[in-house]
C-alpha positions as CSV (number, residue, x, y, z in Angstrom):
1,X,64.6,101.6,119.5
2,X,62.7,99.0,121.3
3,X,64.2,97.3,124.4
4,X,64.2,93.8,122.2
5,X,65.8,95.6,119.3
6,X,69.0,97.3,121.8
7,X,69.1,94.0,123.7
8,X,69.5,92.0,119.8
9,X,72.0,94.5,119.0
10,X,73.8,94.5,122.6
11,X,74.7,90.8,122.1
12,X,74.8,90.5,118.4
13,X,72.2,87.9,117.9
14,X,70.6,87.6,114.5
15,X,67.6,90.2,113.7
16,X,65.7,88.0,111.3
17,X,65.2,85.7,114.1
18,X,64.9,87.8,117.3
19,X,63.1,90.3,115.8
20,X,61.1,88.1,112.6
21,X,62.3,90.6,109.9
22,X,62.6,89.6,106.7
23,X,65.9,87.9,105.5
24,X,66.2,88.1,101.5
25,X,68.7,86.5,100.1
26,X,69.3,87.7,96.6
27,X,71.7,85.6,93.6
28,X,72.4,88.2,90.5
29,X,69.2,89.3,89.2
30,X,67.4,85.9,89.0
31,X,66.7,84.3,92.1
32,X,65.3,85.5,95.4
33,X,64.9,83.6,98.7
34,X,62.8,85.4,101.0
35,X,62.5,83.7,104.9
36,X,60.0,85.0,107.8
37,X,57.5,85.7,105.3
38,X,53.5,85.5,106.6
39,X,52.2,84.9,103.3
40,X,51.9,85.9,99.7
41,X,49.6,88.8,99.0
42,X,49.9,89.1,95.2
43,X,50.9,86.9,92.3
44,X,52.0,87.6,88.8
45,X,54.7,87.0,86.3
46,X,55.9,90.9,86.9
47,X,54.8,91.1,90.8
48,X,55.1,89.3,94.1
49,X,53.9,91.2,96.9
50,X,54.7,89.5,100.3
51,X,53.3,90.1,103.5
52,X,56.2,89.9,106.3
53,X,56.1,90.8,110.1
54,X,57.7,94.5,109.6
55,X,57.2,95.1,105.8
56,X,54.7,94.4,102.9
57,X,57.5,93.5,100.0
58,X,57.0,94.3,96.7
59,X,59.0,92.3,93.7
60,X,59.1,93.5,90.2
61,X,60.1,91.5,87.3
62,X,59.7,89.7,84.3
63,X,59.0,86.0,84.0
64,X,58.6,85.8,87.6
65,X,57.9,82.2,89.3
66,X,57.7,80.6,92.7
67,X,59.7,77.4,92.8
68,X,59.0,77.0,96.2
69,X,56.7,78.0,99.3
70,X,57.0,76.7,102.7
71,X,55.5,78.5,106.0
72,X,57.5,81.2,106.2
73,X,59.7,81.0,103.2
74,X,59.6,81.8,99.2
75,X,62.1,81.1,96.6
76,X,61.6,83.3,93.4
77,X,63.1,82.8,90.0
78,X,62.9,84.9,86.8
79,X,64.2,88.5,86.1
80,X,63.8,90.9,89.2
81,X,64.6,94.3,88.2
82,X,63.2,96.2,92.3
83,X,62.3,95.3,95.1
84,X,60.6,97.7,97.3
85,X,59.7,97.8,101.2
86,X,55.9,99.3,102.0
């Protein structure tokens, strides 16, 4: 554990923005918010692959859209059946 990661912990300030991980945010199986994204790798009605700071994010679905891309955030809609951290 780095010394930013104890020191975050230590005083129970929030990862995502200390340490840029990923924050997903996840309502039923149908919509997705994912923040501290660098950028979208991959796009497809059954994929969205997402480059973040720590991770490469994988989404798997059906009928998968993006209803909205900012800097550093994504909001996904349609049926996600896994998402998986590379």
């Amino acid at each position: 554990m780095s010394i930013k990661e104890k020191l975050t912990e230590n005083m129970q300030l929030p990862k995502e923005i200390i340490l840029n991980y990923p924050k997903l945010t996840v309502l039923g199986k149908k919509d997705i918010t994912v923040e501290n994204i660098i950028g979208v790798i991959e796009f497809d009605e059954d994929i969205v692959r997402l480059n973040t700071e720590t991770h490469i994010l994988n989404i798997y679905g059906l009928n998968l859209e993006i209803k909205s891309l900012s800097l550093d955030e994504v909001q996904i809609q349609g049926k996600i059946e896994k998402i998986i951290f590379e």
